[in-house]
C-alpha positions in Angstrom: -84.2 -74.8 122.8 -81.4 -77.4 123.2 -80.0 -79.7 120.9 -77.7 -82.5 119.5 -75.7 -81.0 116.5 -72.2 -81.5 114.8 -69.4 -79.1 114.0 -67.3 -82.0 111.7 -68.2 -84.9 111.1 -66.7 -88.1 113.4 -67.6 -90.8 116.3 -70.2 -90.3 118.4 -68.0 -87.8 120.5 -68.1 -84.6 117.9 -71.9 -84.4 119.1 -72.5 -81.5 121.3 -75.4 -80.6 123.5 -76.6 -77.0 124.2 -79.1 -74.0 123.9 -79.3 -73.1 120.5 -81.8 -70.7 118.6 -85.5 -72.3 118.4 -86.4 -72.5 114.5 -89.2 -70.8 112.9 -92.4 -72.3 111.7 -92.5 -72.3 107.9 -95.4 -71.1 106.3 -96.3 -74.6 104.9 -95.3 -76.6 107.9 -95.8 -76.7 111.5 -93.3 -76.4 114.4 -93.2 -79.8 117.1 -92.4 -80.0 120.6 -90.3 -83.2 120.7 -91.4 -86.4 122.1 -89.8 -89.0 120.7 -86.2 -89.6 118.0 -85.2 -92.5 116.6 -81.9 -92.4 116.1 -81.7 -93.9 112.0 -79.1 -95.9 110.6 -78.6 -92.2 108.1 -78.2 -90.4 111.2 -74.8 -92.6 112.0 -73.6 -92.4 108.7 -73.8 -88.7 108.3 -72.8 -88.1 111.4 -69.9 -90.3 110.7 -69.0 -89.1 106.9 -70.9 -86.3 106.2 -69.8 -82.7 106.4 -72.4 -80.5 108.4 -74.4 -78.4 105.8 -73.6 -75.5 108.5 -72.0 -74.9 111.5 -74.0 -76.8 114.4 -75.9 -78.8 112.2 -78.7 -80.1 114.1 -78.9 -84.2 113.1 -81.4 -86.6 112.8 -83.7 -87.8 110.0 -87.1 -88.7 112.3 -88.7 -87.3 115.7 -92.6 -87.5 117.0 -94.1 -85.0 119.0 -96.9 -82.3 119.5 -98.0 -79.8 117.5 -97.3 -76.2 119.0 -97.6 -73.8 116.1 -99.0 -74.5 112.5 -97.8 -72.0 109.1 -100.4 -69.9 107.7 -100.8 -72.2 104.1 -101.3 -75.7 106.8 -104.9 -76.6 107.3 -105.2 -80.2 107.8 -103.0 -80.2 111.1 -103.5 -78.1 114.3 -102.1 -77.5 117.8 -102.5 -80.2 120.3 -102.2 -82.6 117.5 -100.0 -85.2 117.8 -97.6 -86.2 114.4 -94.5 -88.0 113.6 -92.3 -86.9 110.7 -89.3 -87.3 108.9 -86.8 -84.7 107.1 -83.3 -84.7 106.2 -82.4 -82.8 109.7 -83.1 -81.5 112.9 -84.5 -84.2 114.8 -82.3 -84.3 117.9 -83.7 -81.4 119.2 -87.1 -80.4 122.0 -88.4 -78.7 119.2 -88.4 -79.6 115.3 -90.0 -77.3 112.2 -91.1 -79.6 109.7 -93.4 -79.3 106.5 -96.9 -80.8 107.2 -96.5 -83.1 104.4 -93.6 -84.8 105.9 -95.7 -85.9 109.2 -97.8 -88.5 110.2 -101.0 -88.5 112.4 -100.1 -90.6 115.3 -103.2 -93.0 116.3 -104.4 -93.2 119.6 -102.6 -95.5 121.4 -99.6 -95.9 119.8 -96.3 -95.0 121.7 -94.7 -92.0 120.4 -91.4 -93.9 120.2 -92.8 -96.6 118.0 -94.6 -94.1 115.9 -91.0 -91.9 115.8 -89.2 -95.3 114.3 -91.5 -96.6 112.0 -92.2 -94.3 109.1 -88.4 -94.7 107.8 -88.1 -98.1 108.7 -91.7 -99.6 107.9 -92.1 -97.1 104.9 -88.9 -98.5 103.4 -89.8 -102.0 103.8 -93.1 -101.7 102.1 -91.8 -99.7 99.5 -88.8 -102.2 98.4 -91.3 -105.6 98.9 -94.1 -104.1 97.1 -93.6 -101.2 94.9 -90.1 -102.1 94.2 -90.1 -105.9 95.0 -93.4 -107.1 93.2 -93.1 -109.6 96.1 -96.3 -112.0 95.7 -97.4 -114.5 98.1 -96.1 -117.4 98.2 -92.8 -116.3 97.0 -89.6 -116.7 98.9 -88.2 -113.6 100.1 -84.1 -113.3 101.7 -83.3 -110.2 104.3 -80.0 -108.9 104.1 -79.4 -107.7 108.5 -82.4 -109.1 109.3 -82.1 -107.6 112.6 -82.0 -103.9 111.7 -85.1 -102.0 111.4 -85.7 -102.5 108.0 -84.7 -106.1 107.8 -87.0 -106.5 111.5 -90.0 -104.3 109.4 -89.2 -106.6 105.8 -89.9 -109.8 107.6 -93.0 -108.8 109.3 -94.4 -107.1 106.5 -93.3 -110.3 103.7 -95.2 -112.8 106.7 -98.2 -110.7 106.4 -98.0 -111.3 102.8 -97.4 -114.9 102.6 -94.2 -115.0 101.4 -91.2 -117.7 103.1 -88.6 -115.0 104.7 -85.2 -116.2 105.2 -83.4 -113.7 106.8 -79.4 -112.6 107.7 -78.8 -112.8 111.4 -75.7 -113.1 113.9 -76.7 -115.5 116.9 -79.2 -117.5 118.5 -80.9 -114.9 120.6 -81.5 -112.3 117.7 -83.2 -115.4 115.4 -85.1 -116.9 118.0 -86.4 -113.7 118.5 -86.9 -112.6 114.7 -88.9 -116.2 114.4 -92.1 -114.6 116.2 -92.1 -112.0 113.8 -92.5 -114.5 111.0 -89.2 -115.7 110.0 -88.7 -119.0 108.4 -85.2 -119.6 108.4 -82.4 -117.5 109.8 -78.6 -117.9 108.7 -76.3 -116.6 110.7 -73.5 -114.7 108.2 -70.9 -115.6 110.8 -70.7 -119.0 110.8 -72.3 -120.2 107.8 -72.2 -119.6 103.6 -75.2 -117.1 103.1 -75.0 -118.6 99.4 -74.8 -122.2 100.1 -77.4 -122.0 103.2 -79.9 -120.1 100.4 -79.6 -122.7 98.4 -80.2 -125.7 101.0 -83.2 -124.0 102.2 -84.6 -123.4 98.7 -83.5 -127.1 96.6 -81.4 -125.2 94.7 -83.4 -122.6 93.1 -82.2 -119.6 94.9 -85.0 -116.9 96.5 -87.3 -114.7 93.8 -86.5 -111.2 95.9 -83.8 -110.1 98.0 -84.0 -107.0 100.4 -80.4 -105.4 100.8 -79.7 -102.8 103.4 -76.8 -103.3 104.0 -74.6 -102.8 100.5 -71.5 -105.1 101.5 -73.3 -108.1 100.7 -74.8 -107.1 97.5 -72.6 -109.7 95.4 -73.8 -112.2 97.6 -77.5 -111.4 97.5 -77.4 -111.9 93.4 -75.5 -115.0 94.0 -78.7 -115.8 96.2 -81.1 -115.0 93.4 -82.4 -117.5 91.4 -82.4 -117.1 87.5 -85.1 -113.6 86.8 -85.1 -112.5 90.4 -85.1 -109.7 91.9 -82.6 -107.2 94.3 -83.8 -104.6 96.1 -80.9 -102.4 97.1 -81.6 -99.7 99.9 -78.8 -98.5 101.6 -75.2 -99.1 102.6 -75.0 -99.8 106.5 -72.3 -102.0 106.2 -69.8 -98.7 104.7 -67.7 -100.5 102.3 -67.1 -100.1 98.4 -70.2 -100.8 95.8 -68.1 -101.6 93.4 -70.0 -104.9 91.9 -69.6 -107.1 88.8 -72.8 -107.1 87.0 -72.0 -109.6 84.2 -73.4 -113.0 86.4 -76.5 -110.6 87.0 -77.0 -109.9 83.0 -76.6 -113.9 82.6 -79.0 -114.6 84.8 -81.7 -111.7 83.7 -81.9 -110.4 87.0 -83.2 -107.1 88.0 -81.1 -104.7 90.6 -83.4 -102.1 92.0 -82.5 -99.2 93.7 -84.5 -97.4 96.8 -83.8 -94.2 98.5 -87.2 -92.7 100.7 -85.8 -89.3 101.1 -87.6 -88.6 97.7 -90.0 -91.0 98.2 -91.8 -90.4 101.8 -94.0 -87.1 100.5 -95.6 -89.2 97.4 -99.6 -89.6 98.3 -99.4 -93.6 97.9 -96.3 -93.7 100.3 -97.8 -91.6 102.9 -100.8 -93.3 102.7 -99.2 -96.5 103.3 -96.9 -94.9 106.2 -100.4 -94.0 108.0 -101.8 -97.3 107.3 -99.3 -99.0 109.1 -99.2 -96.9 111.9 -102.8 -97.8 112.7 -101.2 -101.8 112.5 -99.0 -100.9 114.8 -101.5 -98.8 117.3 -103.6 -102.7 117.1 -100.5 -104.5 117.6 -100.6 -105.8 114.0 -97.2 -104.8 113.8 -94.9 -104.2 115.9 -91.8 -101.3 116.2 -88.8 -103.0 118.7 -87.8 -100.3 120.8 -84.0 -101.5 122.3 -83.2 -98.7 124.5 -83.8 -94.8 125.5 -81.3 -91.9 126.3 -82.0 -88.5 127.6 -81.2 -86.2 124.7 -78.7 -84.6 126.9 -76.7 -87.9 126.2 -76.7 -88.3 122.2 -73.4 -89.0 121.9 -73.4 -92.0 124.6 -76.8 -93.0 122.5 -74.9 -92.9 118.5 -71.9 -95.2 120.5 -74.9 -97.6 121.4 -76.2 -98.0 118.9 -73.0 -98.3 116.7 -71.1 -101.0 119.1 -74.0 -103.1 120.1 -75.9 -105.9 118.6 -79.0 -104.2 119.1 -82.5 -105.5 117.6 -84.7 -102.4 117.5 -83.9 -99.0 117.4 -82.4 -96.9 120.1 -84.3 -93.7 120.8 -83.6 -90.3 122.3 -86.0 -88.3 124.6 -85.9 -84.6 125.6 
């Protein structure tokens, strides 16, 4: 099979392309033939920072596809079947062995791109508003990169919820277009105070739940909170130190809550809700912004994409 893997780790340009040896269905898992990756914000990082845990590491966190060969202890998936599933590797391939209960059904209908981007992003949302979050309707709700795909998911999912979304955003273009998916208020981190601007747009009071992807804003997202809020941290796309004085947080009796899905996506009530909103996406409830595709053949043009460009959906790669 071919594939995208990584020697050391680097820019876009350590990824190679070639025939490499086709994996082997596990006996509780089932072996894809690609369709569809989305390349995840985790896949740049680790790419970027992360030794290979062998030589040519095969990348990539998420892929959909069809089902060619199911393991011997798998009986609620069979071939013909198309899935969409996550792991900690090997997406950036044509074929991907995966264990059954890291895949998704894909509904009919839904575009196997969409239903490649949406379990990480969509699944992380949900889980830092609800499970995490406690967000309640009515409640006012602040996205940290409300343009990536977990910010993009975040606000859709809070609207749905009746929660006011205010959201992080750099330029006209990417709030305008963040507005149809249910944002209140964008601020654009450039040009204006993200603290200030919170408070304007809240009398004061400061938001009850912020949503943090991105890590290098988390003093600012307490300094957002009002008095017993909440902080949802769940990732570190912006790359910089975490160091972070906690004392104002104590003052204030807010709550700083951390989210990682790796360990998270496999629980029944999270892949439950994973298939749940893939059928809102297959109705158009929801939807998954798809900003560009690459041939698989060009990964490494596809990582530098996605890494220089103010993108607003995910980039995917196609075998």
């Amino acid at each position: 099979m071919k594939a995208a893997y990584y020697d050391v780790p680097g820019g876009p340009e350590v990824l190679s392309y070639a025939e490499v040896e086709t994996p082997a269905c596990p006996e509780d898992g089932v072996l894809l033939r690609v369709e569809a990756i989305s390349i995840e914000g985790g896949d740049l990082i680790n790419r970027a920072t992360a030794a290979p845990r062998a030589a040519g590491d095969i990348l990539g966190y998420a892929a959909s596809g069809e089902i060619v060969e199911v393991g011997a202890q798998v009986h609620d998936r069979f071939i013909g079947q198309k899935v969409t599933s996550f792991d900690m590797g090997g997406s950036h391939a044509d074929l991907r062995a995966v264990k059954a209960t890291r895949t998704w059904v894909v509904p009919d209908g839904l575009d196997m791109a969409a239903a490649a981007a949406l379990p990480i992003s969509f699944g992380t949302a949900h889980h830092s508003l609800f499970a995490r979050g406690k967000l309640n309707e009515g409640e006012t709700l602040l996205v940290q990169g409300g343009a990536g795909s977990v910010g993009v998911a975040a606000i859709q999912l809070a609207h749905r919820a009746g929660a006011k979304v205010l959201a992080t955003v750099s330029g006209a273009d990417r709030a305008a277009r963040l507005r149809a998916y249910g944002l209140h208020a964008a601020i654009d981190h450039r040009t204006e105070d993200v603290t200030e601007a919170v408070m304007r747009l809240t009398d004061g009071r400061g938001v009850d739940l912020v949503v943090d992807p991105v890590g290098s804003t988390l003093a600012g997202s307490l300094a957002a909170l009002r008095p017993e809020g909440r902080l949802v941290f769940v990732g570190n796309a912006g790359r910089a130190s975490l160091a972070l004085d906690l004392w104002p947080a104590l003052q204030a009796n807010q709550t700083l809550l951390g989210v990682f899905m790796g360990s998270q996506l496999e629980k029944p009530e999270v892949h439950r809700t994973v298939d749940d909103m893939l059928r809102l996406a297959a109705t158009g409830e929801i939807e998954v912004p798809i900003e560009r595709r690459f041939p698989l053949r060009e990964a490494a043009a596809a990582h530098a994409h996605a890494e220089e460009n103010s993108i607003l959906g995910r980039v995917v790669l196609v075998p």
